[in-house]
C-alpha positions as CSV (number, residue, x, y, z in Angstrom):
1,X,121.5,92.5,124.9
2,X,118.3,94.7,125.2
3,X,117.3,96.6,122.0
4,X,116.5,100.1,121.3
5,X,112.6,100.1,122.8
6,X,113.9,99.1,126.0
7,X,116.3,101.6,126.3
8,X,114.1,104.4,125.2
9,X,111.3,103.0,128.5
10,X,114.2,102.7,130.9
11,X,115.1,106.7,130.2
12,X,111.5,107.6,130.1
13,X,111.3,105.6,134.1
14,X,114.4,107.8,135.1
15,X,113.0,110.9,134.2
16,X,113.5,113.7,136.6
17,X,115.7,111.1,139.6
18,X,118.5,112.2,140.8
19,X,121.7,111.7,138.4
20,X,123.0,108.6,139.7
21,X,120.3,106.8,138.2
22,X,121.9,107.3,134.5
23,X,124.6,104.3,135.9
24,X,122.0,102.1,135.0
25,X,121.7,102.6,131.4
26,X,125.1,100.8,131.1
27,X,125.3,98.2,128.4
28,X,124.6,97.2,125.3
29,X,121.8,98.1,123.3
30,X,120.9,97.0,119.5
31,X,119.5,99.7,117.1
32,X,118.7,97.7,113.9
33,X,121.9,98.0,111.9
34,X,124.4,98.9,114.7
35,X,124.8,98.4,118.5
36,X,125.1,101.0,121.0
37,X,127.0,100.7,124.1
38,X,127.1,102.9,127.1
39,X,130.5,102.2,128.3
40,X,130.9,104.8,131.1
41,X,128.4,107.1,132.9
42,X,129.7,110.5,134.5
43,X,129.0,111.3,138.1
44,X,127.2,114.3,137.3
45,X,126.5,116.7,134.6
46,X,129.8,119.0,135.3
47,X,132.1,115.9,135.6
48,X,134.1,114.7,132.4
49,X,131.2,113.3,130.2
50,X,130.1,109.7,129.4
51,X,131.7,107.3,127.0
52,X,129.6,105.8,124.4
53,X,130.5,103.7,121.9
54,X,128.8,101.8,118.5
55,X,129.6,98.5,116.8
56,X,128.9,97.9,113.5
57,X,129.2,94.7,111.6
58,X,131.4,94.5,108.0
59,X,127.9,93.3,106.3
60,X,125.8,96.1,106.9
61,X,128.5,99.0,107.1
62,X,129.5,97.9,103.4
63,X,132.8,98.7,102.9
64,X,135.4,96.6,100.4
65,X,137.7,94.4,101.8
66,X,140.5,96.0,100.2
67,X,140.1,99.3,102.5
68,X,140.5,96.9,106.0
69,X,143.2,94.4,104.5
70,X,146.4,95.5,106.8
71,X,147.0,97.5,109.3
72,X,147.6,100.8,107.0
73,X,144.4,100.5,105.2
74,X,142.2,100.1,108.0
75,X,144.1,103.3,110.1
76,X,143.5,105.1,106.8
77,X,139.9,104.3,106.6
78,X,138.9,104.5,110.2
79,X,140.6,107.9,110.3
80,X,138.6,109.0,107.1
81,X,135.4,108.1,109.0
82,X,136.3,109.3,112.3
83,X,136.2,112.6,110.6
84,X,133.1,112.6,109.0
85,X,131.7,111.5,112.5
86,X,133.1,114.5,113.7
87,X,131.8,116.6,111.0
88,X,128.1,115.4,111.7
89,X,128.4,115.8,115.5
90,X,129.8,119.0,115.5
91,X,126.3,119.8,114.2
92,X,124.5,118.8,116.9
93,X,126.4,119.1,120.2
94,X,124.6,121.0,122.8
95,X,121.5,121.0,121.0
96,X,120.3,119.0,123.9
97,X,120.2,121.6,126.4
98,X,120.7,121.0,130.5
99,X,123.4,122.1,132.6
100,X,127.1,121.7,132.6
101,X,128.1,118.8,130.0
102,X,124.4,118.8,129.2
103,X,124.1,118.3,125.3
104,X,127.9,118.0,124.8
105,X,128.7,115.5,121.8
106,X,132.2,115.2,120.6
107,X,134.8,113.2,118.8
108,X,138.6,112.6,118.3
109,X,139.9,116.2,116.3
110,X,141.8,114.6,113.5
111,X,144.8,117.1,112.0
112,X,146.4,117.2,109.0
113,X,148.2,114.1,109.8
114,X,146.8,110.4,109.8
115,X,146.9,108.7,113.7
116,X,145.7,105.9,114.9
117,X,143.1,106.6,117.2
118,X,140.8,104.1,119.6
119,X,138.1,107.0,118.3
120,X,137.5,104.2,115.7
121,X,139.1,100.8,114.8
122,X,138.4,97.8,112.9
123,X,138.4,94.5,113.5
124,X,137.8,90.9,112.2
125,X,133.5,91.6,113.1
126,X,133.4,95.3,112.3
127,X,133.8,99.0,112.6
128,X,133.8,100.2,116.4
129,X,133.5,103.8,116.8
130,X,133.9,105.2,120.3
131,X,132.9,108.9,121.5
132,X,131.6,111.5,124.6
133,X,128.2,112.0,125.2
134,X,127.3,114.7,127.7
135,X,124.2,113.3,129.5
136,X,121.6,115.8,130.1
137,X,120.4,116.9,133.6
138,X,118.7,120.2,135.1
139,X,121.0,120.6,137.7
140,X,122.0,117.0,138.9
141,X,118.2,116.2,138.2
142,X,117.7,113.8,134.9
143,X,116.8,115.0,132.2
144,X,115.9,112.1,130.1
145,X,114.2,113.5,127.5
146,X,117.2,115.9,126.1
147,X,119.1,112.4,126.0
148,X,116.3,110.9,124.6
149,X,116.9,113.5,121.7
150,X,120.7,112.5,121.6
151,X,120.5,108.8,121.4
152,X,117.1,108.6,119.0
153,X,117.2,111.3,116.8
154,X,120.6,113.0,116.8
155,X,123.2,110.1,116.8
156,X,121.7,108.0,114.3
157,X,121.7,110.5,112.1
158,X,125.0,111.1,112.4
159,X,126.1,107.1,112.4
160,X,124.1,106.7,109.4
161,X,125.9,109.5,107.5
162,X,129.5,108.4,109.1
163,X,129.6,104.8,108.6
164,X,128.0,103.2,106.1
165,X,129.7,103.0,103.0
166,X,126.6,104.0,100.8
167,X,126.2,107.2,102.8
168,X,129.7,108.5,101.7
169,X,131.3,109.9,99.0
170,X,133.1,106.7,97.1
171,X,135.6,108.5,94.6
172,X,136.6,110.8,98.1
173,X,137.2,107.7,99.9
174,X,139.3,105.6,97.4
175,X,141.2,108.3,96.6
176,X,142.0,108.9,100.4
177,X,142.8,105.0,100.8
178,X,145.1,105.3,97.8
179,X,147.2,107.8,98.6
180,X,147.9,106.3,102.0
181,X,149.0,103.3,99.8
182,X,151.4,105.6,97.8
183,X,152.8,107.1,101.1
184,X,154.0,103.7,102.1
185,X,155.5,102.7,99.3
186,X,157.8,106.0,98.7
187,X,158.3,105.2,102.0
188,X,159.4,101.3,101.7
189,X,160.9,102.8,98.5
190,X,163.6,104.7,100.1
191,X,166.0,102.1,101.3
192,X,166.5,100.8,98.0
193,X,166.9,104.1,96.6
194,X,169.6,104.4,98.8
195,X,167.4,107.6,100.1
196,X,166.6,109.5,103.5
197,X,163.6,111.3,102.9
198,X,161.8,112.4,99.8
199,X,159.9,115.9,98.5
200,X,157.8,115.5,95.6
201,X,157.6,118.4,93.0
202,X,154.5,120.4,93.6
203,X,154.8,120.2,97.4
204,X,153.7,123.1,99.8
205,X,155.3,122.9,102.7
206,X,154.8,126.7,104.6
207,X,152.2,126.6,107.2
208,X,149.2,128.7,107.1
209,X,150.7,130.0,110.6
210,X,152.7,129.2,114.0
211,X,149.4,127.9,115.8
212,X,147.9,126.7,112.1
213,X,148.8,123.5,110.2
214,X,147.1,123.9,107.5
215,X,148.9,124.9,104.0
216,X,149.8,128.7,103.3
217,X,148.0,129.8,100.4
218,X,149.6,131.5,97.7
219,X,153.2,130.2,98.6
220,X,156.0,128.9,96.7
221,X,155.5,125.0,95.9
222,X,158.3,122.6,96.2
223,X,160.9,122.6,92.8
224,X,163.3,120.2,92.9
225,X,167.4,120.7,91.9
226,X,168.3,118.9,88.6
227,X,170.7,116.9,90.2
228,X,168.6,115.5,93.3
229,X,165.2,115.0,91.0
230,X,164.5,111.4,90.8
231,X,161.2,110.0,89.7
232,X,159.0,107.2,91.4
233,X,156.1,104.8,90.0
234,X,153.2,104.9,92.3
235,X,150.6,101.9,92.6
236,X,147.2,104.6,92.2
237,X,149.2,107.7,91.1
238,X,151.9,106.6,88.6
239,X,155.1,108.9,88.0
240,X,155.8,111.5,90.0
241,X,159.3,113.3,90.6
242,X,160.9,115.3,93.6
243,X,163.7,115.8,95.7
244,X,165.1,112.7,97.0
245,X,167.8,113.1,100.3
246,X,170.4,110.7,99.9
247,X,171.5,108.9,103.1
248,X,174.6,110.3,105.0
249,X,174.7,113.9,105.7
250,X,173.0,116.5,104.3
251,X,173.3,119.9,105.2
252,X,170.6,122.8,104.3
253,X,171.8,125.9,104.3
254,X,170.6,129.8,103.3
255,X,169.6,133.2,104.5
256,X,166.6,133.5,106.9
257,X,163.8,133.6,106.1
258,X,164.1,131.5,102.9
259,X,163.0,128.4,104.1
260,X,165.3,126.6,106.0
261,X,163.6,125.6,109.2
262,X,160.3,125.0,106.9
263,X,162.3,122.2,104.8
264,X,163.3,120.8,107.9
265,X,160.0,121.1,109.7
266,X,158.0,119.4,106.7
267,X,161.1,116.4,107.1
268,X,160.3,115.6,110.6
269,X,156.6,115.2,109.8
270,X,157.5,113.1,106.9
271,X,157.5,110.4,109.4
272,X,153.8,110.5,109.3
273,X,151.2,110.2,106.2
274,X,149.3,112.9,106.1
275,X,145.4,114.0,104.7
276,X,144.9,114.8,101.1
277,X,145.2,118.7,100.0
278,X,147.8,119.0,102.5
279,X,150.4,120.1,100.5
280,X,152.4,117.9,102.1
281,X,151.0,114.6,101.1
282,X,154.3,113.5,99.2
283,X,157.0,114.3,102.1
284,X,158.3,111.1,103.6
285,X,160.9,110.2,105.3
286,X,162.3,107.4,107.4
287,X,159.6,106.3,109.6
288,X,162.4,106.1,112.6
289,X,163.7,110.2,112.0
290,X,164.4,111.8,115.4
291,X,164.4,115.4,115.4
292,X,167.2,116.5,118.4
293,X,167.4,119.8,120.1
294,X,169.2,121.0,123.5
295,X,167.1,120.6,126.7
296,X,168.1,122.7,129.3
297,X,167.0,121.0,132.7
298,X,166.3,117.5,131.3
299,X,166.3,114.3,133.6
300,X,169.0,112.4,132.2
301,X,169.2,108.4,134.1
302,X,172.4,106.2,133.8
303,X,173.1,107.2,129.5
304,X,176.2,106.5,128.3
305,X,177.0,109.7,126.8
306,X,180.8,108.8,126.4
307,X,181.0,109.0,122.7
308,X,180.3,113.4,123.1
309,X,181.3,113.9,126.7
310,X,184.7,112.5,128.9
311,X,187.3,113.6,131.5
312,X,184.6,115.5,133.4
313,X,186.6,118.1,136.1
314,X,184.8,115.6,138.9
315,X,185.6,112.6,137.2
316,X,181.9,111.7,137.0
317,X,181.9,108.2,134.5
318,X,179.9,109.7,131.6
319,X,179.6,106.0,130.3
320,X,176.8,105.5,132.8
321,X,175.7,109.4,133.5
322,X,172.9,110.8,135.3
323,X,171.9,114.2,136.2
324,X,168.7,115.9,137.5
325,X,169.4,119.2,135.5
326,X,171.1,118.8,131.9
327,X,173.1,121.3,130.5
328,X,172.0,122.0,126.8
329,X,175.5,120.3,125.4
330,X,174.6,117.3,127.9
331,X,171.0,116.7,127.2
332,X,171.7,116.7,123.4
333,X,174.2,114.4,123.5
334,X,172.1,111.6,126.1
335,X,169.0,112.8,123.0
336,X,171.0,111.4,120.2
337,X,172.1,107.8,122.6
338,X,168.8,107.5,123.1
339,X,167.7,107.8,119.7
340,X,170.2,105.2,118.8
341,X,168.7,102.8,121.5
342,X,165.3,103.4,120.1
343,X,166.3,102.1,116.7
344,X,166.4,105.5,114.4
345,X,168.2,106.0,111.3
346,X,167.8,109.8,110.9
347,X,168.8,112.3,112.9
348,X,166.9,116.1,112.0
349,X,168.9,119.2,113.7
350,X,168.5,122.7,113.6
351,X,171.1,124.5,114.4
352,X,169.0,127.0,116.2
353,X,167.8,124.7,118.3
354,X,171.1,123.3,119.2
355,X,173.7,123.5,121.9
356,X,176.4,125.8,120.2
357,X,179.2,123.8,121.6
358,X,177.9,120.4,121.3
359,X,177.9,120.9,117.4
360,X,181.2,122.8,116.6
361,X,184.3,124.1,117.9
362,X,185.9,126.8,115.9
363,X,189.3,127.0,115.4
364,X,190.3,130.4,117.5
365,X,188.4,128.9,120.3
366,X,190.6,125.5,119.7
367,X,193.7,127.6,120.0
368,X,192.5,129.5,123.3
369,X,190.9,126.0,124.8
370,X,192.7,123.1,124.6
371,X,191.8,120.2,123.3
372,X,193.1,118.4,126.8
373,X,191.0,120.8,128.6
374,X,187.7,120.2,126.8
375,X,185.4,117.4,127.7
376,X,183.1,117.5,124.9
377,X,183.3,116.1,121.6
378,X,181.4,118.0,119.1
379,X,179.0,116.5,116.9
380,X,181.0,117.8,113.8
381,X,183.4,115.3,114.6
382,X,180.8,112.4,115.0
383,X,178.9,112.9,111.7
384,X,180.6,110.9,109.6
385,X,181.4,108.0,112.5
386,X,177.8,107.9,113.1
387,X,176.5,107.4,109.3
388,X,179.8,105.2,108.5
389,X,179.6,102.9,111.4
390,X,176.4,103.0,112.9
391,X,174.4,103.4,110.2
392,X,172.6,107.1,111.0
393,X,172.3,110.0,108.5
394,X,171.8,113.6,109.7
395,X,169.8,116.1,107.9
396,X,171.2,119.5,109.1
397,X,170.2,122.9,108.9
398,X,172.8,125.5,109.3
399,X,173.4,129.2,109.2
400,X,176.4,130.3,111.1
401,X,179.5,127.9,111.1
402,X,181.0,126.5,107.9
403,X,183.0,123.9,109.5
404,X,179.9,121.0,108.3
405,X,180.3,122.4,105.0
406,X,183.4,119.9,105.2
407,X,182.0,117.0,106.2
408,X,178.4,117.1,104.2
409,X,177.6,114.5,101.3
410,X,175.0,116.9,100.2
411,X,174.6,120.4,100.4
412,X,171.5,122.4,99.9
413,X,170.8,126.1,99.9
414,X,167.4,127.0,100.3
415,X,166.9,130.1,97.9
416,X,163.0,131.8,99.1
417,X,162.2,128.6,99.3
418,X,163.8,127.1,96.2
419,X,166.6,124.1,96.9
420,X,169.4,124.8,94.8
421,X,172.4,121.6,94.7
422,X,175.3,123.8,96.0
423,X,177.5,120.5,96.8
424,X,179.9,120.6,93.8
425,X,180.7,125.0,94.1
426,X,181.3,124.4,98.2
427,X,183.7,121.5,98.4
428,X,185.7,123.8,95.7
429,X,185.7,126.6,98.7
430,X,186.1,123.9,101.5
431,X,190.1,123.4,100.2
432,X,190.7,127.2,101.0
433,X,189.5,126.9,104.5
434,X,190.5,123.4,105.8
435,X,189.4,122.3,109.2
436,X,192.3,122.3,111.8
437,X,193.6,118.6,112.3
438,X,192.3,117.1,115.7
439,X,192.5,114.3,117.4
440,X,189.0,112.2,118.5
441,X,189.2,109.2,120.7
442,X,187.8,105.9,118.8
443,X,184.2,105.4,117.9
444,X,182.5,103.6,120.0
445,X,178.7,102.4,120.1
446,X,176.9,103.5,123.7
447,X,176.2,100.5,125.9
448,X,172.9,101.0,128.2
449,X,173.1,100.3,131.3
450,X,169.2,101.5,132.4
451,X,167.2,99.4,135.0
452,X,163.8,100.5,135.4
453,X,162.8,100.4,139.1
454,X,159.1,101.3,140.6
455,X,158.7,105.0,142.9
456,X,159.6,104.2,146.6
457,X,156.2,105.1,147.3
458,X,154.5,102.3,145.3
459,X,157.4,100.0,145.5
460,X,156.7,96.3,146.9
461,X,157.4,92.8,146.0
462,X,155.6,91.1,143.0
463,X,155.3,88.2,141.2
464,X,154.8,87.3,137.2
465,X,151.2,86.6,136.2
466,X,149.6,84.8,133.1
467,X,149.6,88.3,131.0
468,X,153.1,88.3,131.3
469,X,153.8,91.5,133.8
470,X,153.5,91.8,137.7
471,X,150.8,91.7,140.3
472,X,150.8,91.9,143.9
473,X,151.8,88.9,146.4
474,X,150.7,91.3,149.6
475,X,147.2,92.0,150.7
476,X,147.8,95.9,150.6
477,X,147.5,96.8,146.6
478,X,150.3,99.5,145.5
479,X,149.2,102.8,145.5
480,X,147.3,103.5,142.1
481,X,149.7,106.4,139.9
482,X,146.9,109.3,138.0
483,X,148.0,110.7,135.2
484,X,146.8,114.5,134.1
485,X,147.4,115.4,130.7
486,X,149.2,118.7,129.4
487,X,148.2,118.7,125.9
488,X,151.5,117.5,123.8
489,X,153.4,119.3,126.4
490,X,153.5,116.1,129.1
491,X,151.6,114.6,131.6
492,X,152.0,114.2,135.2
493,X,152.3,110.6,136.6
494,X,151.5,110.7,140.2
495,X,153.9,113.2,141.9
496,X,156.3,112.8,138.9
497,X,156.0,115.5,135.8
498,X,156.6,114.3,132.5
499,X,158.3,117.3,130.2
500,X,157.8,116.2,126.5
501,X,157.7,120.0,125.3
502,X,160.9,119.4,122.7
503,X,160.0,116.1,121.6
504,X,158.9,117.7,118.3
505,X,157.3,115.0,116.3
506,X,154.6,114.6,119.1
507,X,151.4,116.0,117.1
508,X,148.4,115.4,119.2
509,X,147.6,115.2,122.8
510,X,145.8,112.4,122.5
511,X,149.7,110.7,121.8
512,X,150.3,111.8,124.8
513,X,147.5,110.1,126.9
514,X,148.6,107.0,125.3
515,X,151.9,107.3,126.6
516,X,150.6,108.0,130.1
517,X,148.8,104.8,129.9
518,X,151.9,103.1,128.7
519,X,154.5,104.6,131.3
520,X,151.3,104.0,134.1
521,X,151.2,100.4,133.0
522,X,154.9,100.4,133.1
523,X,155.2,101.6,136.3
524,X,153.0,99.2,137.8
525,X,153.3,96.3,136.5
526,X,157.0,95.9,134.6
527,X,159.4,98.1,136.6
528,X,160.7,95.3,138.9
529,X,164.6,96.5,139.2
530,X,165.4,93.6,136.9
531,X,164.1,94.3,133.1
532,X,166.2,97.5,131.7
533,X,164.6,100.3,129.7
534,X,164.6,98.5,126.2
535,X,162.9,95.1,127.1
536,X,160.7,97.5,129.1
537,X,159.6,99.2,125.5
538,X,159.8,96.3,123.7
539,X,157.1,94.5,125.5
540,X,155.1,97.8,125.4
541,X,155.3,97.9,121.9
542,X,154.6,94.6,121.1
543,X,151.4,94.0,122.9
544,X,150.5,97.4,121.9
545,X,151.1,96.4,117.8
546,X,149.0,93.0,119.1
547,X,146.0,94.4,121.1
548,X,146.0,97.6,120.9
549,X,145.6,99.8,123.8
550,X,143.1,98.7,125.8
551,X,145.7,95.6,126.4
552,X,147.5,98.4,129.3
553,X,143.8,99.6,131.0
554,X,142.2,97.6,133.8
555,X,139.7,96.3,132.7
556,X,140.3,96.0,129.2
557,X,138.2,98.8,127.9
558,X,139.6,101.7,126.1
559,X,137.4,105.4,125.3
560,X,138.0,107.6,122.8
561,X,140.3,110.0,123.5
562,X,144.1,107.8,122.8
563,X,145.9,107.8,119.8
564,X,148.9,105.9,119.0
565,X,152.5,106.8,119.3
566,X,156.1,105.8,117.5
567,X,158.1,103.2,119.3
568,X,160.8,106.9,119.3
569,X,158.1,108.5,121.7
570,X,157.5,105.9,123.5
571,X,161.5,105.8,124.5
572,X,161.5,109.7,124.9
573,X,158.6,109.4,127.5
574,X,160.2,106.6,129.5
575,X,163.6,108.5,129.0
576,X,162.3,112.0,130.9
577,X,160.5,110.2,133.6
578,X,162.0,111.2,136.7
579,X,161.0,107.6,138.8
580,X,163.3,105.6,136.3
């Protein structure tokens, strides 16, 4: 390791070269109380900038034990610090000047919810931080001095400010660790209280706007209905009370604009914990929710969708189905099988968002159609198989059909964006209009049947290694899939495009690199025609929960720039990928 003298000669001999030169600088470099590592150099000033990353050890970054003890606190903290990092370098990218990148200095964007990002992480030696540096140049000639600036005066600046426990604000930071600590346990709370999802009294849960996460000001907070309020001890914050969603189904219900789709929205967030000041900070709910929509045009892959959809006109087997163009009925019902296979509890639907007749049938049209002559089985009649026998509660919201009103547990109208307990007044009503008797074939739980194969292209024989997937046994290496990411709409792997625009409770694109490093890795290296889609996730998840993500890169290094997904997302992604 050289220190920090060294580095600051070697830029000094580099001065005004040619670009490439900068490839030198990488490795590791000590600056008295951290270590600075160039991890990746760009090929020029207009490419995608360098990575750079610092290590810092527990001792001199200063923190308590208690704030790295499990996994939650140290996601907490690390996402508490990867925000003032981005606080203090948003102050002095580009102040370097040069072309193209030139200057550039940038972090993860943390939002109101709390990720886990390889922006920082802790582990047993320290804090590792990781981040883009634009390396300066006057047009592909060095400019080492402007980097000079950025690596000696500007960074440790910023590192100093960011990561050392005596540079921050102590009070801020316990609280912010706390409250993460009283998110979990409403959240390990529910079970016991035989509860779905909670909203605490005081909660805002509008949006400042459509393209704006942040909390509307001056809106209604959160009151809960006598008869739902239930109170909770906290460890830090003591009693609070709010809403609590008991498990089975629960339908929400009101005029528009009153806050239906808001209540809903805030539930399928819930499975996240989210910043202090959010408004939002007490809305939790079953870390396995799925919210479930219609997607026209979805790749659907050998789904047992049986338990909505038989007696097809073609006689196509819908207990192994596939289809390259899903109708919105079809694609919901292979959304909610797959949601089952990846292990939720809670289903969220909106009703707007769903396929009209995959959710209800009305009587007049049951008259005209019959029931011999219909191939779907709504949802309305799979509700109550679904919580009863399987195990799933559904949180719907509603606004057009009353036929759920029959089968809901709990009924809430939402009242400009006040819940009112309507449960007791609308099972009175629901014995003047009684559902017509039908008959539904037995309840059955899907079987998959999904074998994940490799492309044609990049198919060829392999054999196990010592990490437990595949490598080659030919001389000519399969051909190497890129991935190009589309925000937290998809990816493209290769030739394939990966449409994750209605998977809802992806938050942040850099979710969705991680999952094209995971369905990369998976295409490479465990898609042999043998292992099906489930032991396919399963090992993704596990070495991902043991080593993190660099375990899936090449060489073992990960940058800034990933952040963790659920196990649900991880399915969804491997579900819509058109090579399975």
């Amino acid at each position: 390791m050289k220190n920090s003298e060294e580095l600051r000669q070697q830029l000094r001999s580099i001065n005004r070269k040619s670009y490439p030169a900068y490839k030198g600088l990488k490795g590791l470099y000590h600056f008295g109380n951290y270590i600075l590592s160039i991890d990746h150099v760009q090929g020029d000033p207009f490419a995608s900038p360098s990575h750079v990353s610092i290590q810092i050890s527990h001792r001199d970054a200063g923190f308590p034990v208690e704030y790295y003890k499990d996994t939650l606190t140290g996601t907490t903290l690390c996402d508490y610090l990867t925000r003032q990092f981005e606080k203090q370098v948003s102050q002095y990218s580009f102040r370097a000047k040069g072309s193209g990148k030139s200057g550039l200095l940038t972090v993860s964007h943390c939002g109101q919810e709390i990720l886990s990002r390889t922006a920082c992480e802790i582990t047993e030696k320290g804090i590792t931080a990781r981040f883009f540096v634009g390396f300066p140049a006057n047009g592909r000639t060095i400019n080492a001095t402007e980097l000079e600036k950025i690596l000696f005066d500007f960074l440790p600046v910023c590192i100093q400010k960011s990561f050392f426990y005596s540079s921050l604000n102590a009070k801020e930071l316990q609280n912010y660790i706390e409250l993460a600590e009283d998110q979990e346990f409403i959240r390990q709370t529910l079970p016991a209280k035989n509860l779905c999802a909670f909203i605490a009294d005081g909660s805002i849960l509008p949006r400042e706007s459509g393209i704006s996460s942040r909390p509307m000001k001056a809106s209604v907070p959160f009151t809960s209905p006598d008869s739902l309020r239930i109170s909770i001890n906290l460890p830090h914050k003591g009693k609070i009370t709010g809403m609590g969603i008991p498990k089975g189904i629960t339908l929400i219900v009101g005029g528009g604009y009153h806050g239906k789709s808001t209540l809903l929205n805030a539930l399928e967030l819930g499975v996240y914990n989210h910043i202090p000041g959010d408004g939002r900070e007490y809305v939790i709910t079953d870390a396995t929710a799925v919210k479930l929509r219609s997607e026209d045009g979805r790749f659907i892959k050998d789904v047992d969708i049986s338990m909505f959809i038989n007696d097809l006109p073609n006689k196509k087997d819908t207990r192994c189905f596939s289809t390259l163009d899903a109708s919105g009925s079809t694609s919901q019902a292979a959304g909610i099988v797959e949601s089952m296979e990846a292990g939720s509890h809670l289903f969220l639907l909106d009703e707007d968002t769903s396929a009209t007749n995959f959710m209800v049938r009305d009587t007049f049209m049951q008259q005209v159609i019959q029931r011999e002559k219909e191939p779907i089985t709504p949802f309305l009649e799979r509700a109550e198989d679904l919580y009863k026998k399987a195990g799933i509660s559904t949180i719907l919201v509603a606004g057009s059909s009353g036929a759920f009103f029959h089968i809901a547990d709990t009924i809430i109208q939402m009242d400009n964006y006040v819940p009112k307990d309507i449960t007791a007044s609308v099972k009175k009503l629901c014995s003047q209009y009684p559902l017509p008797a039908v008959s539904v074939t037995d309840f059955q739980l899907p079987h998959s049947h999904r074998i994940m194969s490799r492309p044609a292209e990049s198919s060829k024989r392999l054999i196990h290694n010592s990490r437990g997937n595949h490598s080659d046994s030919g001389a000519a290496k399969p051909e190497r899939l890129k991935t190009r990411i589309s925000g937290t709409d998809g990816f493209s792997l290769g030739r394939q495009e990966i449409d994750l625009r209605y998977t809802e409770q992806l938050i942040d694109a850099e979710q969705t690199a991680a999952l094209g490093l995971l369905l990369k890795y998976a295409v490479e290296h465990l898609a042999d025609g043998r292992r099906t889609l489930p032991e396919i996730v399963q090992f993704l998840w596990k070495n991902l929960s043991l080593h993190g993500l660099s375990f899936f890169t090449e060489n073992q290094k990960i940058s800034c720039g990933y952040a963790t997904p659920r196990i649900q997302e991880i399915y969804a992604c491997l579900n819509r990928y058109r090579g399975l």
